[in-house]
C-alpha positions in Angstrom: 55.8 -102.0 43.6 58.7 -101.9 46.2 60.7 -99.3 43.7 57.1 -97.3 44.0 57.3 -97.5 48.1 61.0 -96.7 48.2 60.2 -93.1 46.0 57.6 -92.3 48.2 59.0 -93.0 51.1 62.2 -90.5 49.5 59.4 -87.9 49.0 58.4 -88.1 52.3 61.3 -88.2 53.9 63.1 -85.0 51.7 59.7 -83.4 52.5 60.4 -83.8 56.4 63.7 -82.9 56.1 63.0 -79.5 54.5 60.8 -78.4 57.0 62.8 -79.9 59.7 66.2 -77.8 59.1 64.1 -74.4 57.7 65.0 -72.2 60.2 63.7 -68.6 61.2 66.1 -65.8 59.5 68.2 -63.8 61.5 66.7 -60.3 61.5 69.4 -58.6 64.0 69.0 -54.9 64.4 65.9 -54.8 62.6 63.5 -56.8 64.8 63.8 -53.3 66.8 61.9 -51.7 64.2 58.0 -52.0 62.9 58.1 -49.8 59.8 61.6 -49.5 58.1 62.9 -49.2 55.0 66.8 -49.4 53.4 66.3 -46.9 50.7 63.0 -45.0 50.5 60.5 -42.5 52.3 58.5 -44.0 56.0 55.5 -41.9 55.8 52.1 -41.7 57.8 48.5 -40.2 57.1 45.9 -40.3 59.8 45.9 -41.6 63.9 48.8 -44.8 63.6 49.3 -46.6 66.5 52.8 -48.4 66.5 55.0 -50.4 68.8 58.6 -50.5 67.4 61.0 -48.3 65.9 60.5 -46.7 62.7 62.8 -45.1 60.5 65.0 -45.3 57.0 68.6 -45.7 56.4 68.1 -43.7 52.7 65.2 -41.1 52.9 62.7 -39.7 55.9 60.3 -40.3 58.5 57.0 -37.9 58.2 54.0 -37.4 59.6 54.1 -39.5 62.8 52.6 -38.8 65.9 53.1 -40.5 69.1 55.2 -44.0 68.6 56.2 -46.8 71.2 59.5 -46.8 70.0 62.3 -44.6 68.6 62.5 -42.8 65.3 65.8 -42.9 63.1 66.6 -41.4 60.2 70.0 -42.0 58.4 71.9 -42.8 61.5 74.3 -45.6 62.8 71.2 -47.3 63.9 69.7 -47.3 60.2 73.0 -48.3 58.7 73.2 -51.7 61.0 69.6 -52.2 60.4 69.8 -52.1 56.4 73.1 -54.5 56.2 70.9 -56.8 58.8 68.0 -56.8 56.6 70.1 -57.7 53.6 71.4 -60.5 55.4 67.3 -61.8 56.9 66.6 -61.3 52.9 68.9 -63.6 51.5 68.1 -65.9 54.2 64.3 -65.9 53.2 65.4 -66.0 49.6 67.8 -69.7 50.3 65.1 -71.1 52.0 64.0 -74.5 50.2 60.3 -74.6 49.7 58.5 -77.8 50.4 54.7 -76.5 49.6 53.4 -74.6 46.2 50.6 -73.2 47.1 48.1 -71.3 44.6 48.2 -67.4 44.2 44.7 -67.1 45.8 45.7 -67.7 49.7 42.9 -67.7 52.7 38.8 -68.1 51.8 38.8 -70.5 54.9 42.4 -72.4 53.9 44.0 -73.6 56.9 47.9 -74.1 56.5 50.8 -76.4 58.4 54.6 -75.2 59.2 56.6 -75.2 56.1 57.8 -73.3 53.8 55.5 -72.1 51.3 56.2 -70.9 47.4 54.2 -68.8 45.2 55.5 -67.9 41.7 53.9 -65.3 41.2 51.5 -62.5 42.2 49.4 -63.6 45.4 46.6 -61.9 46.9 45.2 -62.8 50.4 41.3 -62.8 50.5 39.2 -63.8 53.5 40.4 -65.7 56.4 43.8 -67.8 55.8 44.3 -69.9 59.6 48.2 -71.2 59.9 48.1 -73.9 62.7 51.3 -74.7 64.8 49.9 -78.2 65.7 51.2 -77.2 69.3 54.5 -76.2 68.4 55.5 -72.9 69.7 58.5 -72.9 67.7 56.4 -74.0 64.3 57.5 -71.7 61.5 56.2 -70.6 58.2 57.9 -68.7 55.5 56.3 -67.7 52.5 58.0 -66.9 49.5 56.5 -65.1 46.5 57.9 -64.4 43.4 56.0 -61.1 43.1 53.4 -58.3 44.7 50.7 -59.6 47.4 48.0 -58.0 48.5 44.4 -58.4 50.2 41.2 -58.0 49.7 39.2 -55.5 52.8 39.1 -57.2 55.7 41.1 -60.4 54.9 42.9 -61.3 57.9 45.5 -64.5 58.9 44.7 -65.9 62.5 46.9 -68.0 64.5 46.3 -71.3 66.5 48.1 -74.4 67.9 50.6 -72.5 69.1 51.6 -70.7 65.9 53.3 -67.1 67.0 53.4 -63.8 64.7 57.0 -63.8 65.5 57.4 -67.1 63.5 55.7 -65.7 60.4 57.4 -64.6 57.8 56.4 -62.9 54.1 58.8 -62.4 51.4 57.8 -60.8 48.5 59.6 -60.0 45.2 56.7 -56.6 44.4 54.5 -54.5 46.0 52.6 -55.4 49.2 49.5 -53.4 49.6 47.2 -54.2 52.3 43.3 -52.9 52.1 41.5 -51.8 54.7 40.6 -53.6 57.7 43.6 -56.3 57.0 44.5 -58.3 60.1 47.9 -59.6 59.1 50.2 -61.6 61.4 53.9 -61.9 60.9 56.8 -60.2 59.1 57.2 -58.4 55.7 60.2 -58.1 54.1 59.7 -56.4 50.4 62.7 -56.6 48.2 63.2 -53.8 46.0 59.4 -52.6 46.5 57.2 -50.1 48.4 54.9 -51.4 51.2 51.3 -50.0 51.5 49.2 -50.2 54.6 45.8 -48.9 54.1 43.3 -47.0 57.2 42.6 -50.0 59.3 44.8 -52.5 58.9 46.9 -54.2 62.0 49.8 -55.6 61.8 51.5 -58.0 64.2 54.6 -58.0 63.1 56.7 -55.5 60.7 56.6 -53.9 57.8 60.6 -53.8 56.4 61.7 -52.7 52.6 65.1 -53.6 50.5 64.7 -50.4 48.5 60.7 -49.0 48.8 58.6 -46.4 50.4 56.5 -47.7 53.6 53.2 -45.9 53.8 50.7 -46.3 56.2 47.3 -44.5 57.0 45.4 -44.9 60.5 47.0 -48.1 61.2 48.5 -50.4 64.2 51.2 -52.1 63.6 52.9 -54.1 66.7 56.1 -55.0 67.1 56.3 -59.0 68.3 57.0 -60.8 71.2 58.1 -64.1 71.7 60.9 -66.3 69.8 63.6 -65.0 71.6 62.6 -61.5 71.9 64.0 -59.9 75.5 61.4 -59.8 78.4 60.2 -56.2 79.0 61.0 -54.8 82.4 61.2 -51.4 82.5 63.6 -49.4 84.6 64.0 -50.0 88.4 61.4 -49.4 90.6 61.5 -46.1 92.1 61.9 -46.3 96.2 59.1 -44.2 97.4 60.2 -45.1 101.5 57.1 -43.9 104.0 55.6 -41.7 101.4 54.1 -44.9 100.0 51.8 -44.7 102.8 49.8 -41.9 101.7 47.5 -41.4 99.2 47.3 -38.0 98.8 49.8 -35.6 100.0 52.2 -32.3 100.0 56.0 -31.2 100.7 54.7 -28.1 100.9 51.3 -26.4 100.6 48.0 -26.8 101.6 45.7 -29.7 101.4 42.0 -28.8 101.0 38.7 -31.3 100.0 35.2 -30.3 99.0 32.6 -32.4 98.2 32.3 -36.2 99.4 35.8 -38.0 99.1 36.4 -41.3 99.7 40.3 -42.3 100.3 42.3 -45.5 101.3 45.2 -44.6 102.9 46.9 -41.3 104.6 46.2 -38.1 103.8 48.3 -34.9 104.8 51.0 -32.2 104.0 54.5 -31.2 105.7 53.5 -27.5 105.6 50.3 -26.3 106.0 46.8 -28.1 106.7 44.7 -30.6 105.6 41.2 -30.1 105.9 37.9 -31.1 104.5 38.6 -34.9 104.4 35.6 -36.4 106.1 37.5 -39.0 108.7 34.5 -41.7 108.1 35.4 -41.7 104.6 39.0 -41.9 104.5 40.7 -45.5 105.2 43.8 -44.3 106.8 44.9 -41.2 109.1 44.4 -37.7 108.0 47.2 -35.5 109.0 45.5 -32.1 110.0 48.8 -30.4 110.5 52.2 -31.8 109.6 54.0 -33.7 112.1 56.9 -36.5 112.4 55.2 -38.8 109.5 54.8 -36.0 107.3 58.1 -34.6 108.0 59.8 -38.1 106.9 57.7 -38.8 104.1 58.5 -34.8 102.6 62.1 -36.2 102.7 61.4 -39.8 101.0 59.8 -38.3 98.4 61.9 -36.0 97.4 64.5 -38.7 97.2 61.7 -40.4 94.8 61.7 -37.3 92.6 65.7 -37.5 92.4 65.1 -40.9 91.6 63.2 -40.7 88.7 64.2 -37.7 87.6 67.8 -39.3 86.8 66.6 -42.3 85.3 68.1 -42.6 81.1 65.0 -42.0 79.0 64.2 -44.6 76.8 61.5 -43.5 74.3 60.9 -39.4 73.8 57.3 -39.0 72.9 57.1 -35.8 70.4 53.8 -35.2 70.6 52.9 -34.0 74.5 49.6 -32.5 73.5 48.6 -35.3 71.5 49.6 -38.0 74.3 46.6 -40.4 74.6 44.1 -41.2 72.1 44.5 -45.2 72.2 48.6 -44.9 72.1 49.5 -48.6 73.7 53.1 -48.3 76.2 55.4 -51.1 76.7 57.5 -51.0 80.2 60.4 -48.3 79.7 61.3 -45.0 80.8 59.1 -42.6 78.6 60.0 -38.5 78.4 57.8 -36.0 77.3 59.4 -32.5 76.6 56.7 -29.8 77.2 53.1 -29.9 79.1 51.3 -33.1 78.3 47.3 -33.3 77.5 45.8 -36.9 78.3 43.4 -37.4 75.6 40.8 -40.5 75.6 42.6 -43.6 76.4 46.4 -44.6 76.8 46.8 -48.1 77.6 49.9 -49.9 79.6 50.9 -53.2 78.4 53.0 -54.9 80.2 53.7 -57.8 78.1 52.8 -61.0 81.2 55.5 -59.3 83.1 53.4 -58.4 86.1 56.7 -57.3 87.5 57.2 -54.8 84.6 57.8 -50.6 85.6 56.4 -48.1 83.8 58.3 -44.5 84.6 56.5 -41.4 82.3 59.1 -38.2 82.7 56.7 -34.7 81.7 59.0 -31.7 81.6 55.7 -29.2 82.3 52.0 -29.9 83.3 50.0 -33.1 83.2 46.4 -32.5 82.2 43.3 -35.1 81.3 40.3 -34.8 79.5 37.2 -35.0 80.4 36.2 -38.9 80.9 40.2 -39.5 80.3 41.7 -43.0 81.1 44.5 -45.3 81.6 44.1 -48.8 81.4 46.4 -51.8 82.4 46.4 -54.7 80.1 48.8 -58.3 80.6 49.6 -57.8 83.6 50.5 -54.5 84.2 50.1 -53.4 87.7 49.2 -49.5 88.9 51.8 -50.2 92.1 54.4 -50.3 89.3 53.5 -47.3 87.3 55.0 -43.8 88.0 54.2 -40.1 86.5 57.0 -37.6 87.4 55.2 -34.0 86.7 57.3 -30.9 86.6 54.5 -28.4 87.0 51.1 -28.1 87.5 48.8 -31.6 87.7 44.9 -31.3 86.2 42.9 -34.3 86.8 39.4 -33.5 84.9 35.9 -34.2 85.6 35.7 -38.6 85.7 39.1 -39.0 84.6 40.7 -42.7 85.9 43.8 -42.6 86.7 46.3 -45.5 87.4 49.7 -45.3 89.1 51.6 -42.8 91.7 52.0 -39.2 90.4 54.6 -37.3 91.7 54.1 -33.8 91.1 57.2 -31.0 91.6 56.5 -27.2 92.1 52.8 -27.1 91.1 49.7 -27.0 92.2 47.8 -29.9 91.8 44.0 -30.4 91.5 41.7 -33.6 91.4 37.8 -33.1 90.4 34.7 -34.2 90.6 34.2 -38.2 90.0 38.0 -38.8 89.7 39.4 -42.4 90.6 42.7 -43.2 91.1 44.3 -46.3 91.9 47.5 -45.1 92.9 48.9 -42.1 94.8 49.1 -38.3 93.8 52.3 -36.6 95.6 53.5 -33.0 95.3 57.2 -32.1 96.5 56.2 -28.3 96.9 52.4 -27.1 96.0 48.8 -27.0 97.4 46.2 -29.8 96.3 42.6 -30.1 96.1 40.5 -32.4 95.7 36.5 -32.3 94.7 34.6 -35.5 95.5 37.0 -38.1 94.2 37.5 -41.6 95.0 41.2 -42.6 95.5 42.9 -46.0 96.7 47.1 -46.4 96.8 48.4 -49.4 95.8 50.1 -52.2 97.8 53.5 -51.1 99.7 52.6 -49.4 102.9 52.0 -53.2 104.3 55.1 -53.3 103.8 56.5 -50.5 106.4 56.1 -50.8 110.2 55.8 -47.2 110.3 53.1 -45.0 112.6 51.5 -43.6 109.4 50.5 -46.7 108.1 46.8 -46.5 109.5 45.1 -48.5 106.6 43.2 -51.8 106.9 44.5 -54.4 105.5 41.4 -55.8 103.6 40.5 -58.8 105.3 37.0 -58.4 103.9 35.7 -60.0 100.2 33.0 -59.3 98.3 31.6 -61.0 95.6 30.8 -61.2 92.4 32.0 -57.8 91.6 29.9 -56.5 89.8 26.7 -58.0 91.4 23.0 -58.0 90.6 20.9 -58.8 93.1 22.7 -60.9 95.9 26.2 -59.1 97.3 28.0 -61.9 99.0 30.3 -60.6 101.9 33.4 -62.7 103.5 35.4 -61.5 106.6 37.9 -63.7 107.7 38.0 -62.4 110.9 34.1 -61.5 111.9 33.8 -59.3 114.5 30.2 -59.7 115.2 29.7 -56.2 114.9 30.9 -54.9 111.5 29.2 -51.9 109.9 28.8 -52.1 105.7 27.3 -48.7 104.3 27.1 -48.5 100.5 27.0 -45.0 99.2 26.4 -44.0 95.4 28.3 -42.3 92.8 27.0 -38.8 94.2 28.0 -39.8 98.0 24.7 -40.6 99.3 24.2 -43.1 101.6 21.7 -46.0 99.6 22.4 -48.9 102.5 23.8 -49.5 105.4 23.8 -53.3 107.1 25.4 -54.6 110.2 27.4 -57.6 109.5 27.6 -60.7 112.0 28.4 -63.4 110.7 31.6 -64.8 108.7 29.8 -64.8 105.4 26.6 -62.9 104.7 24.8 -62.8 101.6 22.7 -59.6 100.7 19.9 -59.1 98.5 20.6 -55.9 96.4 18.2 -53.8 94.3 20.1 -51.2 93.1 20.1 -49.3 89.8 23.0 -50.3 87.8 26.2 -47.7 88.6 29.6 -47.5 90.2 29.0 -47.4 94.0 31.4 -47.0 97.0 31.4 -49.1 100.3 32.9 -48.1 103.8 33.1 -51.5 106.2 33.7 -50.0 109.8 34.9 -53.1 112.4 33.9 -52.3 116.0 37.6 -51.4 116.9 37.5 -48.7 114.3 39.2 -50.3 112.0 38.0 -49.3 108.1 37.9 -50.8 104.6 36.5 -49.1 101.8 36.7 -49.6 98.3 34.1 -49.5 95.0 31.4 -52.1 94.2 29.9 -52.0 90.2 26.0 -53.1 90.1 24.9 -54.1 86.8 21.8 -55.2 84.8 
């Protein structure tokens, strides 16, 4: 009996000890890269949307559109990244298995760090969970012995703590990936092509010994985590007084029609501004330039030199193509030629609600119709900037995020546009047709006669609201004015607020609607309130 205790308590123990010193590979150059292979073709079919560099050390990169990351094709860069991956490889290949798993992984199999070995063929099917029991650092390595590939809309999900960046597949044939595969963590095909089929994400990469990499409509995702370097962007540009305004012009004239509602100034350095209707705009309207505007022509200026000089990180090749669900990471961004927003681009900056986003366009900027860019983990519009080397084209309900800073071109904002942000012209006339527009934080920071703007001492909540609008003024004046207005700029309410909190019984179709809050010393807040169902 004790002989029997003492070999368990070995199997145990060698069991712990495996998985203690298994350690993540070293992947070097090539964690820069989602799709790469040492010695074949990278090729894509369809809309792909990718975070991470893609290239080949031995072959070429076709069909790609717009990527979050940089393409190489039998450079330097390459040659680093195929030694790397031979070294991560062999790394994969030492590591001393301490679970034998079937071929047939997932159909509701929940899995512990380890390191996992399959001897033969394995194919993923269903939902296959790998728990980090609340280790962040919990890793699993699988190792198999030939090709793996999933059914349709298998997918591996992660919880207690387990991270994409700490998964690792190694396979010894053919990875092929049906549609609608969610797969976490990275692939590293030895001596074998890599197949990811229309649908299929991928947190993580997709890397090749010697092996085409083909994917069709797919995202694939870089990473984050284990290491990886924090996302910043560049430095933020300095905008000086200019980041008082809203909307405004070096040079040109400045010209609304329609019902406009604006929080912050509003003016040109040469010319005149008119149109704005003052009970709608939250700040001062410069009707014909003067010392502010005069200052703020110079500062931004300085902002276009600025970011104009700034080292481009990432060239996006496809300017007319930009959009359609492409996700950005905080760098410096370039396009080459004039630049069509289609659908949706999204910012992401990682949890870094510091991050910068700069987006150089050598020629126009224009949107679609109903066009959008949307801020997701933490990205913030005060740190997002547009340089525009022509003309700027905001369509019909586009919304826009961040400060646009337009040189030598006319500029034009139209009906049902909302920015958060600011849209700036060096030298060029802009007009605007009933839009709504707030700039971002900053001008509370200046002590400067053009900063005119409330600072919003007023809360209202929930936003969106159904039928009570609660209303919280820190400092009630006893004589505040609310008027709501609708998406079409006519007036649907209009309350006098007393008190410090006031709650308001609302009965209004569901919509975007826009409020003006007037205090009895003038002072105005305005901003947009969302009624729903």
């Amino acid at each position: 009996m004790k002989k029997f205790i003492l070999l368990a308590t070995s199997v145990v123990f060698m069991s712990f000890y495996s998985t203690a010193k298994a350690q993540a590979p070293v992947l070097g150059s090539t964690a820069n890269f989602a799709l790469f292979s040492t010695n074949g073709a990278v090729s894509n079919t369809g809309l792909s949307h990718l975070t991470g560099n893609v290239g080949t050390n031995n072959g070429s990169s076709t069909n790609f559109g717009n990527v979050d990351g940089v393409m190489h094709d039998s450079d330097g860069t390459t040659m680093i990244a195929a030694a790397d991956l031979t070294i991560a490889y062999n790394q994969l290949n030492a590591a001393i298995p301490n679970f034998f798993p079937s071929s047939l992984l997932g159909n509701g199999q929940v899995l512990t760090p380890g390191t996992y070995s399959i001897g033969q063929t394995a194919t993923l099917n269903n939902t296959l969970t790998l728990d980090g029991g609340g280790n962040p650092n919990a890793l699993f390595i699988f190792k198999i012995q030939g090709a793996l590939s999933s059914a349709a809309g298998a997918q591996v999900l992660l919880t207690n703590g387990a991270l994409a960046c700490n998964v690792f597949w190694k396979t010894e044939g053919l990875v092929d990936l049906a549609t609608n595969t969610a797969m976490k963590g990275t692939i590293v095909a030895n001596n074998a092509a890599i197949i990811l089929r229309s649908g299929a994400s991928l947190e993580g990469r997709a890397l090749s010994t010697t092996g085409a990499v083909t994917v069709s409509g797919v995202t694939v995702r870089k990473p984050v985590g284990c290491g990886s370097p924090v996302l910043t962007g560049p430095a933020q540009p300095p905008l000086g007084t200019v980041v008082c305004y809203t909307i405004f012009t070096g040079n040109g004239s400045l010209t609304n029609t329609g019902i406009t509602f604006i929080t912050g100034d509003v003016g040109t350095n040469v010319g005149l501004t008119t149109g704005f209707d003052a009970t709608k705009v939250n700040g001062k309207i410069h009707l014909i330039p003067d010392t502010s505007t005069a200052q703020a022509s110079l500062d931004l200026n300085n902002a276009y030199t600025f970011i104009n000089n700034l080292p481009t990180d990432i060239e996006l090749l496809y300017p007319a193509a930009f959009g359609q669900d492409l996700v950005l990471t905080p760098h410096t961004y370039q396009l080459n030629a004039a630049t069509v927003l289609n659908g949706k681009v999204t910012l992401n900056a990682q949890n870094n609600p510091n991050a910068v986003f700069v987006i150089k366009i050598n020629g126009a900027l224009s949107t679609s119709t109903y066009a959008s860019v949307e801020l997701i983990n933490g990205a913030q519009a005060k740190n997002v900037f547009w340089k525009v080397d022509g003309a700027v084209n905001l369509n019909d309900y586009t919304k826009f995020k961040g400060s646009v800073i337009g040189n030598n071109g006319a500029v034009i904002i139209n009906n049902g546009v909302q920015i958060e942000g600011r849209v700036l012209s060096t030298s060029g006339g802009i007009s605007t047709f009933g839009i709504n527009a707030e700039m971002t934080p900053g001008c509370e920071l200046l002590a400067t006669s053009s900063n005119t703007a409330a600072t919003k001492e007023v809360q209202f909540f929930p936003n969106p609201f159904s039928t009570v609008l609660n209303i919280k003024m820190e400092n009630a004046d006893g004589g505040s004015t609310l008027t709501i207005f609708n998406a079409a700029g006519a007036k649907v309410t209009q309350t006098v607020l007393s008190q410090k909190t006031t709650s308001l019984p609302m009965k209004l179709p569901a919509g975007v609607y826009f409020y003006q809050l007037t205090g009895k010393n003038g002072a105005k807040q305005s901003g947009k309130l969302i009624s729903k169902p």
